[in-house]
Backbone as CSV, one residue per row, in Angstrom:
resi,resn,N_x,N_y,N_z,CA_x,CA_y,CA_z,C_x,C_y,C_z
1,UNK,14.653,-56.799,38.782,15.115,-55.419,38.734,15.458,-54.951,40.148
2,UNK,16.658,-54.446,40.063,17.023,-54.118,41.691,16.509,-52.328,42.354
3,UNK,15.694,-52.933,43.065,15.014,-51.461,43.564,16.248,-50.388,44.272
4,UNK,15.889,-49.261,44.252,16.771,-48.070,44.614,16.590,-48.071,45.889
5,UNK,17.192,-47.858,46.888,17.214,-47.735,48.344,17.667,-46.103,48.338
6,UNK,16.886,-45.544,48.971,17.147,-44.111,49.168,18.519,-43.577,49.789
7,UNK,18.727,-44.665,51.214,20.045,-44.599,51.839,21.324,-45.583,51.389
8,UNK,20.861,-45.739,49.910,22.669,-46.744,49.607,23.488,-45.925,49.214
9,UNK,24.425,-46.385,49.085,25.203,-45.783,48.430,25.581,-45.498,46.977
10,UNK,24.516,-46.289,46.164,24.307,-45.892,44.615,23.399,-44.374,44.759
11,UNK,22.299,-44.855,45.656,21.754,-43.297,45.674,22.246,-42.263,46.538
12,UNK,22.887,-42.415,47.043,23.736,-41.453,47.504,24.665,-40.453,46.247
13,UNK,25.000,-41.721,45.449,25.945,-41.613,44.810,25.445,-40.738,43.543
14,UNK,23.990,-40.690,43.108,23.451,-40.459,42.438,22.945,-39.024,42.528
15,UNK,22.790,-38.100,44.020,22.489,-37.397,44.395,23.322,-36.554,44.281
16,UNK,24.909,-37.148,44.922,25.464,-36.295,44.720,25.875,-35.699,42.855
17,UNK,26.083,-36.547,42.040,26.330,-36.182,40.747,24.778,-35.444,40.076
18,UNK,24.026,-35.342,40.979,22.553,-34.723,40.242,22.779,-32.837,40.735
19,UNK,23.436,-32.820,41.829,23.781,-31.650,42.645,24.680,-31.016,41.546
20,UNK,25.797,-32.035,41.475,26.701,-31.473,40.345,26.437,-31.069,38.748
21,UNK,25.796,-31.790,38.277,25.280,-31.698,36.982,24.227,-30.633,37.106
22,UNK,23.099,-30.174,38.117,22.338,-29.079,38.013,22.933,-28.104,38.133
23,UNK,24.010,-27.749,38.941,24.676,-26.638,38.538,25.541,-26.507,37.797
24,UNK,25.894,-27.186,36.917,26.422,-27.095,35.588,25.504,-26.787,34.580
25,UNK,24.228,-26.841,34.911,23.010,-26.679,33.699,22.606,-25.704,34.061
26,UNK,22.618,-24.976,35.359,22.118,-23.736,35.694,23.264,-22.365,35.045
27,UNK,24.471,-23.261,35.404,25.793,-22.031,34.811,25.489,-21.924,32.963
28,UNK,25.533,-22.800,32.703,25.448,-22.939,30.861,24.238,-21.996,30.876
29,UNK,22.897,-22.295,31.375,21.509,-21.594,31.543,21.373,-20.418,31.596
30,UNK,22.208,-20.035,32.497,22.451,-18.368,33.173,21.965,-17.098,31.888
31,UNK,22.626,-16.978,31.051,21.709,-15.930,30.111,20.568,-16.044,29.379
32,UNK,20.304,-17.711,29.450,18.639,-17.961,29.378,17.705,-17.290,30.262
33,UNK,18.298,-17.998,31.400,17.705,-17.426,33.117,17.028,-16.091,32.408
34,UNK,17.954,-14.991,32.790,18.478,-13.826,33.368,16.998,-12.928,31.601
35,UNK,17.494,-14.117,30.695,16.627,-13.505,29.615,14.975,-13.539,30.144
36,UNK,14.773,-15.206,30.155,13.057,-15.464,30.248,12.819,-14.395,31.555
37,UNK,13.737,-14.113,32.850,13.444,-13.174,33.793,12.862,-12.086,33.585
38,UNK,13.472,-11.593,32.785,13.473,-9.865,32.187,12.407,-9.911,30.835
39,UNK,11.809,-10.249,30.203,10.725,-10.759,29.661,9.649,-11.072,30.163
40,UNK,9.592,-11.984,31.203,8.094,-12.736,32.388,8.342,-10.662,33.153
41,UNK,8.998,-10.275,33.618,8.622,-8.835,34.032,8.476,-8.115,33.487
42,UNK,8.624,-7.547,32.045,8.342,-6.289,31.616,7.007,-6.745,30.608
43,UNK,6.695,-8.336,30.487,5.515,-8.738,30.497,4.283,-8.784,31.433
44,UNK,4.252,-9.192,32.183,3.595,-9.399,33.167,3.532,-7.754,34.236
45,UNK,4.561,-7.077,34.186,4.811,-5.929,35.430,4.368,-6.418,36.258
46,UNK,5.035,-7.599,37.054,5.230,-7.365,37.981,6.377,-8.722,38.495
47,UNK,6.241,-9.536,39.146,7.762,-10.158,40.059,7.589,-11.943,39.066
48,UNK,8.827,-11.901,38.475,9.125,-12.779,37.224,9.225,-13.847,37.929
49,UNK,8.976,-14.478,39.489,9.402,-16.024,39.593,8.493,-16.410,40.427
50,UNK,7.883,-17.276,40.937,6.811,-17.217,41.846,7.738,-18.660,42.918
51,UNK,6.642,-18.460,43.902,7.168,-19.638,44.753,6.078,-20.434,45.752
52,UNK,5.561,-21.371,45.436,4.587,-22.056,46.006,5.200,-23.185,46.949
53,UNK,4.262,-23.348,47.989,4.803,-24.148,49.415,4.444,-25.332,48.911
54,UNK,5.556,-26.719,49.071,5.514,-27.681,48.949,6.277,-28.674,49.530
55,UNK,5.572,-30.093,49.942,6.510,-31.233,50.812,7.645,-31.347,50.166
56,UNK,8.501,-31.370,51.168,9.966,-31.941,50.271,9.905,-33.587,50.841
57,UNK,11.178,-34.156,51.188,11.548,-35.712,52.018,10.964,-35.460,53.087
58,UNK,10.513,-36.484,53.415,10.076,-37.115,55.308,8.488,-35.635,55.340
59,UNK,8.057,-34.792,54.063,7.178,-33.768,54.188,7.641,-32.658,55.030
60,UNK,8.467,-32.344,55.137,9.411,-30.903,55.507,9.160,-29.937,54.006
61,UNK,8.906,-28.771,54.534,8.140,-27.925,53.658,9.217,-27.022,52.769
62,UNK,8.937,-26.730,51.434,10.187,-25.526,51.063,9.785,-25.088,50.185
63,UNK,10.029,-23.874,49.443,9.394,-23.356,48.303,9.991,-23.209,47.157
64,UNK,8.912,-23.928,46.036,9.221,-24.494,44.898,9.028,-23.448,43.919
65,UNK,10.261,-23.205,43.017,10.285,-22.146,42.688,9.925,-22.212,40.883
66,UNK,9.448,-21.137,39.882,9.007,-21.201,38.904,8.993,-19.870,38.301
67,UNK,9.183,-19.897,36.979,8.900,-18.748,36.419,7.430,-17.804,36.224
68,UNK,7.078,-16.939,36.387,5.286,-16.461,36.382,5.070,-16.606,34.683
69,UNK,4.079,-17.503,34.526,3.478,-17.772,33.330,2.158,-16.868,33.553
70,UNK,1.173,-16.848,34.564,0.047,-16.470,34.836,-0.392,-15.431,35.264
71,UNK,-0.770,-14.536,34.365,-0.860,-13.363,34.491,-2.270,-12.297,34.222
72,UNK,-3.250,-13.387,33.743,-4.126,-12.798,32.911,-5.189,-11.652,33.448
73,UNK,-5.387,-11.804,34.525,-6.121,-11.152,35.077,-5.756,-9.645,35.728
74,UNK,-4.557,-9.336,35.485,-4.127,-8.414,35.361,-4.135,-7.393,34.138
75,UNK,-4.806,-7.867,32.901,-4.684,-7.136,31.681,-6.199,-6.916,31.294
76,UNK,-6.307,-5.750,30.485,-7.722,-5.407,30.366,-7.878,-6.227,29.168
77,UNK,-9.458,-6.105,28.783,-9.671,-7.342,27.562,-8.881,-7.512,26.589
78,UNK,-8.752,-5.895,26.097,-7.614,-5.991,24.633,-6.337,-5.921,24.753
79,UNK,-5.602,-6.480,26.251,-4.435,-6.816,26.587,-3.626,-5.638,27.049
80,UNK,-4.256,-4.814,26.908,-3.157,-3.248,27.548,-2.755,-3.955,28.932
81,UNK,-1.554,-3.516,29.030,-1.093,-4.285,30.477,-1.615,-3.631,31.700
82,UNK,-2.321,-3.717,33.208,-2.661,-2.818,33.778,-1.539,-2.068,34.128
83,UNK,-1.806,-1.543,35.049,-0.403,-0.243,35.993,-0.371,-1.117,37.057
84,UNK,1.296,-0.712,37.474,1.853,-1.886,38.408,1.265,-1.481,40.224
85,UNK,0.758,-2.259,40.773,0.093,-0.909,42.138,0.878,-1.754,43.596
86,UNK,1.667,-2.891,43.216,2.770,-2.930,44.249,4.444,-3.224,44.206
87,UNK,5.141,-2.837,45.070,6.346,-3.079,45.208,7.196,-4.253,44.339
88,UNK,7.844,-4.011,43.603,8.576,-5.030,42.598,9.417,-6.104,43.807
89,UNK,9.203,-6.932,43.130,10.403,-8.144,44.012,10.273,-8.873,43.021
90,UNK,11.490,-9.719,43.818,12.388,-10.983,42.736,11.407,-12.368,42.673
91,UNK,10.581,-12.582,43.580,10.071,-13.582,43.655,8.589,-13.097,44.689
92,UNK,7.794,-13.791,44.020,6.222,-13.506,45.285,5.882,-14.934,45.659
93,UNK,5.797,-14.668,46.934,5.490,-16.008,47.810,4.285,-16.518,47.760
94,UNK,3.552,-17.615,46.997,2.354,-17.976,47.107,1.644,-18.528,47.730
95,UNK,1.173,-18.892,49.020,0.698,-19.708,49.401,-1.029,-20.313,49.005
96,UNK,-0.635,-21.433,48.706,-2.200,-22.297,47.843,-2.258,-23.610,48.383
97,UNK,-2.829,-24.386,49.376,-2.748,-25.285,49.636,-3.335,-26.208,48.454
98,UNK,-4.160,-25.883,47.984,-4.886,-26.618,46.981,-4.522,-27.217,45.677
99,UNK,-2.737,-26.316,45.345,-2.684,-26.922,44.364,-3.306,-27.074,42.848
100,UNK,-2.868,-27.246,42.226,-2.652,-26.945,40.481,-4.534,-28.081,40.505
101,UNK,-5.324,-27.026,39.681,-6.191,-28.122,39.330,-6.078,-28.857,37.986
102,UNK,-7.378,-29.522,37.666,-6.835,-30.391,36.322,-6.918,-28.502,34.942
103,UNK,-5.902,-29.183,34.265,-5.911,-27.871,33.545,-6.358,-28.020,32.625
104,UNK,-6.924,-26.119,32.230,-7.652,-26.543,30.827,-6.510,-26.057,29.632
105,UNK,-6.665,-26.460,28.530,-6.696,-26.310,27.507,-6.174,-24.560,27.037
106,UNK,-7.438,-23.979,27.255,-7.715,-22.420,27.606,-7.794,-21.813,28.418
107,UNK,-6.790,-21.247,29.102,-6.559,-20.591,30.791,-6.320,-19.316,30.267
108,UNK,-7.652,-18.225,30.837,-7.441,-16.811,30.252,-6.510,-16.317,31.300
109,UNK,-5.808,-16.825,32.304,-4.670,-16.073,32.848,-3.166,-16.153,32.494
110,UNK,-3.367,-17.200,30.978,-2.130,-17.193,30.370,-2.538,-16.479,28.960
111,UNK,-2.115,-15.453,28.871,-2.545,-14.560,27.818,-1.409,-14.107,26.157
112,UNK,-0.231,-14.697,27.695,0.852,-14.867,26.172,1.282,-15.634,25.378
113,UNK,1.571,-15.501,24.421,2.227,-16.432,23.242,3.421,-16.969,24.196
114,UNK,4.440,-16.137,24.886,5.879,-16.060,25.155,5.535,-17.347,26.953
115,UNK,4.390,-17.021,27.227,4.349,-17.712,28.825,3.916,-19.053,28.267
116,UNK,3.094,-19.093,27.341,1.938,-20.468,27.002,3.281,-21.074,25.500
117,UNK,4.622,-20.700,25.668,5.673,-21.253,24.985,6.055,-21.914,26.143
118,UNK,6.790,-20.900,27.361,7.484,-21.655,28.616,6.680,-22.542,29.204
119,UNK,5.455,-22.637,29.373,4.477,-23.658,29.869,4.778,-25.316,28.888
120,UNK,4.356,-25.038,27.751,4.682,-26.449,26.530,5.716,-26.933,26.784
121,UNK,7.144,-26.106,27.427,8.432,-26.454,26.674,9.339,-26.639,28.346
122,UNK,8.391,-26.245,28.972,8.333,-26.772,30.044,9.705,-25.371,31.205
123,UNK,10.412,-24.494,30.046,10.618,-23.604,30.293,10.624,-22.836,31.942
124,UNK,9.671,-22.958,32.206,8.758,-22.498,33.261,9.807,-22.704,34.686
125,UNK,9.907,-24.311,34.882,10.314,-24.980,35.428,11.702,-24.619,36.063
126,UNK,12.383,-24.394,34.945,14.206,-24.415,34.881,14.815,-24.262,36.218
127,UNK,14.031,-22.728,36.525,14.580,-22.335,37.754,14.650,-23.748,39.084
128,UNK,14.072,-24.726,39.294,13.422,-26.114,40.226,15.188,-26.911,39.700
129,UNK,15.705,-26.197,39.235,17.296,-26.964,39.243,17.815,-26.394,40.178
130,UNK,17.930,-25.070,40.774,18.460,-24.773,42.259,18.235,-25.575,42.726
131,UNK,16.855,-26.162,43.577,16.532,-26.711,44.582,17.450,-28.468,44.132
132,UNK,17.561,-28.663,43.165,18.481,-29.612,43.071,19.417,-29.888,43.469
133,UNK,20.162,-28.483,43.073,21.872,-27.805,43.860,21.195,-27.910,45.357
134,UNK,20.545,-27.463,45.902,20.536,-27.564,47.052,20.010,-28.806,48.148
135,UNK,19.921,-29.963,47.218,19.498,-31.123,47.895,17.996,-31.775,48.055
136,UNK,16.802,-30.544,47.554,15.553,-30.207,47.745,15.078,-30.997,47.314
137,UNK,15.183,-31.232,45.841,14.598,-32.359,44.856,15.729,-33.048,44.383
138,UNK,15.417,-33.751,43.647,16.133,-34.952,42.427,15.717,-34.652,41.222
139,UNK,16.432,-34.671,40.240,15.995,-34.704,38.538,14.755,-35.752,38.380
140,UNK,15.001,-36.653,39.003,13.633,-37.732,38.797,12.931,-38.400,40.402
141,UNK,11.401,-38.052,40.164,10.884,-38.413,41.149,9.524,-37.550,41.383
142,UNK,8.655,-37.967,42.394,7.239,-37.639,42.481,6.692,-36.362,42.161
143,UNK,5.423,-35.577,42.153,5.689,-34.325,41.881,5.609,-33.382,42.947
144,UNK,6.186,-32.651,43.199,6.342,-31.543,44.674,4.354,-31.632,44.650
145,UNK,4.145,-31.902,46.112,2.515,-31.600,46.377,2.309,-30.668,47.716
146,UNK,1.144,-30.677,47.837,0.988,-29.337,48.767,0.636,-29.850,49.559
147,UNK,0.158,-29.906,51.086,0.114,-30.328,52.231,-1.571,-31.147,51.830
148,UNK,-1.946,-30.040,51.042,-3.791,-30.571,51.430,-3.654,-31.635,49.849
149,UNK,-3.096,-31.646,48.803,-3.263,-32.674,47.938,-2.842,-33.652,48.163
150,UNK,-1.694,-33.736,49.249,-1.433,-34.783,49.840,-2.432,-35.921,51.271
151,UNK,-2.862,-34.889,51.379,-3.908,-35.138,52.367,-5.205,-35.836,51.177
152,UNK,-5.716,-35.278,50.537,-6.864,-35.368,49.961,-6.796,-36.676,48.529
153,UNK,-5.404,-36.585,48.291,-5.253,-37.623,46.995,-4.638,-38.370,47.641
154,UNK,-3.413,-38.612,48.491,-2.604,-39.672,48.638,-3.017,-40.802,49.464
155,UNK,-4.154,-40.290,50.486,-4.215,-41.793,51.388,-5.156,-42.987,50.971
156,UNK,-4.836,-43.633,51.392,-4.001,-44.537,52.646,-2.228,-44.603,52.281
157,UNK,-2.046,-44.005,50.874,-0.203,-44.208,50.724,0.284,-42.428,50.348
158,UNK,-0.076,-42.148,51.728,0.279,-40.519,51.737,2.312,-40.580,51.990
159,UNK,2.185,-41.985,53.013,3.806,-42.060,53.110,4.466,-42.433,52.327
160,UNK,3.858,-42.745,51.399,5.403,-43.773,50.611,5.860,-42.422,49.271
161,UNK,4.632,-41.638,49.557,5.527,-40.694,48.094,6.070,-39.604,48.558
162,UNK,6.083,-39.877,50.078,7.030,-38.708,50.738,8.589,-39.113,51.239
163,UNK,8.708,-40.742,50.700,9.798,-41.373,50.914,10.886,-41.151,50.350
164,UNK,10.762,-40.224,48.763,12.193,-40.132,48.464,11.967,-37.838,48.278
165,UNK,12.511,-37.960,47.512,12.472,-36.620,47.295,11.647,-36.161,45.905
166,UNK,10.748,-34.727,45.850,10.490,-34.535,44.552,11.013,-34.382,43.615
167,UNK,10.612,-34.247,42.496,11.308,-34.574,40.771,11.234,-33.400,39.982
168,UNK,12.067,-32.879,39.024,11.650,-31.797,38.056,10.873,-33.008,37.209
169,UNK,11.267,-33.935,36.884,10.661,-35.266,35.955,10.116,-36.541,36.888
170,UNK,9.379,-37.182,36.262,8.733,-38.509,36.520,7.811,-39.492,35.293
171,UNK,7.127,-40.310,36.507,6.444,-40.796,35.072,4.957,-40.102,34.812
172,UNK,4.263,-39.016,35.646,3.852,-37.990,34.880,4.288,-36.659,34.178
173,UNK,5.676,-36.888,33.639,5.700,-35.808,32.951,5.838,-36.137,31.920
174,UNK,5.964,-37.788,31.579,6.098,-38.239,30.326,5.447,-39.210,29.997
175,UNK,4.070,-38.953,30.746,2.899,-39.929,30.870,1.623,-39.622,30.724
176,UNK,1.686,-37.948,30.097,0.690,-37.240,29.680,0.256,-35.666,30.097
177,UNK,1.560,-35.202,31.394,1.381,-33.794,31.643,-0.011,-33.311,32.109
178,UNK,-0.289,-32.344,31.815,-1.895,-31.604,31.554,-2.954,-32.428,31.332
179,UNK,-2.945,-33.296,30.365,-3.773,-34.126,30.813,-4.199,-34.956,31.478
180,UNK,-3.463,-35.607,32.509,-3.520,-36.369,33.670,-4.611,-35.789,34.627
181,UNK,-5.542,-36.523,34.975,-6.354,-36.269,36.202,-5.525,-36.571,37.152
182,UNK,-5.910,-36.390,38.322,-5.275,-36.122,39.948,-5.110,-37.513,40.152
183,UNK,-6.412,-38.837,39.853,-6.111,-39.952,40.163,-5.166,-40.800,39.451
184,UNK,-4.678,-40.247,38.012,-3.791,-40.642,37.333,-2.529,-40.112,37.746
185,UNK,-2.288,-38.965,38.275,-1.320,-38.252,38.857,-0.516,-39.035,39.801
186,UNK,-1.443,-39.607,40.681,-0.977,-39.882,41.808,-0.774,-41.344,42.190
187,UNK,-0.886,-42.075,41.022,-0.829,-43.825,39.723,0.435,-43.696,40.108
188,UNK,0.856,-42.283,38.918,2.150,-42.770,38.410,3.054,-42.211,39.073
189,UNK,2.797,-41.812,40.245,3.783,-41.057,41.520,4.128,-42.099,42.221
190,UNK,2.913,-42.722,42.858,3.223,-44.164,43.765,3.449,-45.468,43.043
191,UNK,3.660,-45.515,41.518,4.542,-46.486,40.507,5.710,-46.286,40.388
192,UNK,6.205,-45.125,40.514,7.322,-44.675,40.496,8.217,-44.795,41.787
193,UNK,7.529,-44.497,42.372,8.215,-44.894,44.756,8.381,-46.160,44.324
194,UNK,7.307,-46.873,44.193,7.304,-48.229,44.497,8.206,-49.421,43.367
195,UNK,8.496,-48.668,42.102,9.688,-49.072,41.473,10.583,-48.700,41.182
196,UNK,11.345,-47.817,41.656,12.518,-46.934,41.743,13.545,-48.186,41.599
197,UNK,14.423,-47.612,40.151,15.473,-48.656,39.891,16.702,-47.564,39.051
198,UNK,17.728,-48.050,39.003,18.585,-47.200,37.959,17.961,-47.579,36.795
199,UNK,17.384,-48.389,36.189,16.909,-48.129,34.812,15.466,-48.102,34.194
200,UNK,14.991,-47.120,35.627,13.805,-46.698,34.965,14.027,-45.399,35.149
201,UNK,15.225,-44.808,35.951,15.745,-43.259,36.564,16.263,-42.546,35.245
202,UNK,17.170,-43.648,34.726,17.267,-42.953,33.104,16.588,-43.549,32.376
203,UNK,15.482,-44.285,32.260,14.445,-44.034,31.081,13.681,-42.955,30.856
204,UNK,13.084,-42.577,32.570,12.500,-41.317,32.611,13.829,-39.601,31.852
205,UNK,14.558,-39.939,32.338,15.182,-38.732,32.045,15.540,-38.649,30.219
206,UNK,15.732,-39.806,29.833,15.638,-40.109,28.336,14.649,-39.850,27.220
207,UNK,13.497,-39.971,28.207,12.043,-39.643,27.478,11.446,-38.480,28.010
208,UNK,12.151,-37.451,29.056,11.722,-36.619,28.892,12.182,-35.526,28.392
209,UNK,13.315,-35.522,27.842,14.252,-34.786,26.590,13.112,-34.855,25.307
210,UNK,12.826,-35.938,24.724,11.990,-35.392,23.889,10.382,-34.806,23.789
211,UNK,10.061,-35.184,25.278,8.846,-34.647,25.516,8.651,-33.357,25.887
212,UNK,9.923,-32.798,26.673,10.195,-31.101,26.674,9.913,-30.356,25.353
213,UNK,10.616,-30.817,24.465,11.156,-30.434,22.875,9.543,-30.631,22.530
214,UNK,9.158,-31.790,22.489,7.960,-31.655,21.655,6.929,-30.907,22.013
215,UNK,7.080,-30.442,23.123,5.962,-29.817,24.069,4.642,-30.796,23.616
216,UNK,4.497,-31.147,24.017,3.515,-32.620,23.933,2.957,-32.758,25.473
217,UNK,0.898,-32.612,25.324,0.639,-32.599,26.903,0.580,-31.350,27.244
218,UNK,0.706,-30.535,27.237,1.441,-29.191,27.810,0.859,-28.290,27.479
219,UNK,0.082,-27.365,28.435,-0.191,-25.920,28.380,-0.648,-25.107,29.980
């Protein structure tokens, strides 16, 4: 199987048609967008996209962007929404070095039917096709990590999964999602660096069409 070289010209070649095709999925998308937007805010009251700091290539930092699923702690027990007590914006900047822990099942800060849909269906995400258009990530590849999970899970091979670029997909998103522990996480991140081929680039993207749909893994 012939491994992917980051600097050939197949992947070159590949990058550029991933640039092109995400913004063709973002234009078709656009009154999806603009819908789940205006919904995650007059749900939540308050800023519909969030943005958490994460390595991009060579670990150059940029912020990875997402729809707000998580909201819970903002609502009183029997869900009355609280009152909004700061300034609306388009996006709130998160900084968490720590990163997504293993998730449960039952997260009382996802309180909606409509967020704990975009979470399954993977929804959430969509917006992480900009950073595509813009060179940030790839459709397939490791998962965006944070300075300290990289530190704390990746070594002694902290470099090799900073060798290509992050993924909206990989082989944990269709290798068990949510349920993956951190050491399984980070299996099938450095299986994936370390066998990067054109035909495991569209197997992954093949199998994760129906794993979106099925929401399978996922909450």
């Amino acid at each position: 199987m012939h491994r992917l070289n980051r600097k050939s010209p197949l992947s070159l070649l590949i990058g550029a048609l991933e640039r092109i095709a995400a913004l063709c999925v973002l234009v078709a998308l656009a009154p999806l967008l603009l819908m789940v937007a205006i919904a995650t805010a007059m749900l939540s009251r308050t800023s519909p996209l969030i943005a958490h700091r994460r390595l991009g290539l060579g670990g150059s930092p940029f912020w990875v962007l997402k729809f707000r699923t998580m909201w819970g702690v903002g609502f009183s027990p029997r869900g009355a929404l609280a009152p909004l007590h700061r300034r609306f914006t388009l996006v709130e900047y998160i900084v968490d070095e720590s990163g997504p822990r293993n998730k449960r099942v039952r997260d009382h800060r996802i309180c909606s039917r409509f967020a704990r849909f975009c979470r399954r269906h993977s929804i959430d995400e969509l917006p992480q096709l900009l950073h595509v258009v813009r060179g940030e990530m790839s459709l397939v590849g490791p998962r965006p990590l944070t300075g300290s999970e990289w530190k704390r899970h990746y070594h002694p091979h902290a470099a090799e999964v900073l060798d290509v670029k992050p993924g909206l997909s990989g082989l944990w998103q269709i290798g068990g999602r949510s349920r993956l522990t951190y050491a399984q996480r980070r299996d099938l991140d450095l299986a994936l660096v370390r066998n990067r081929s054109l035909k495991l680039y569209f197997q992954i993207l093949l199998w994760t069409l129906p794993e979106i749909w099925n929401g399978r893994n996922a909450w």
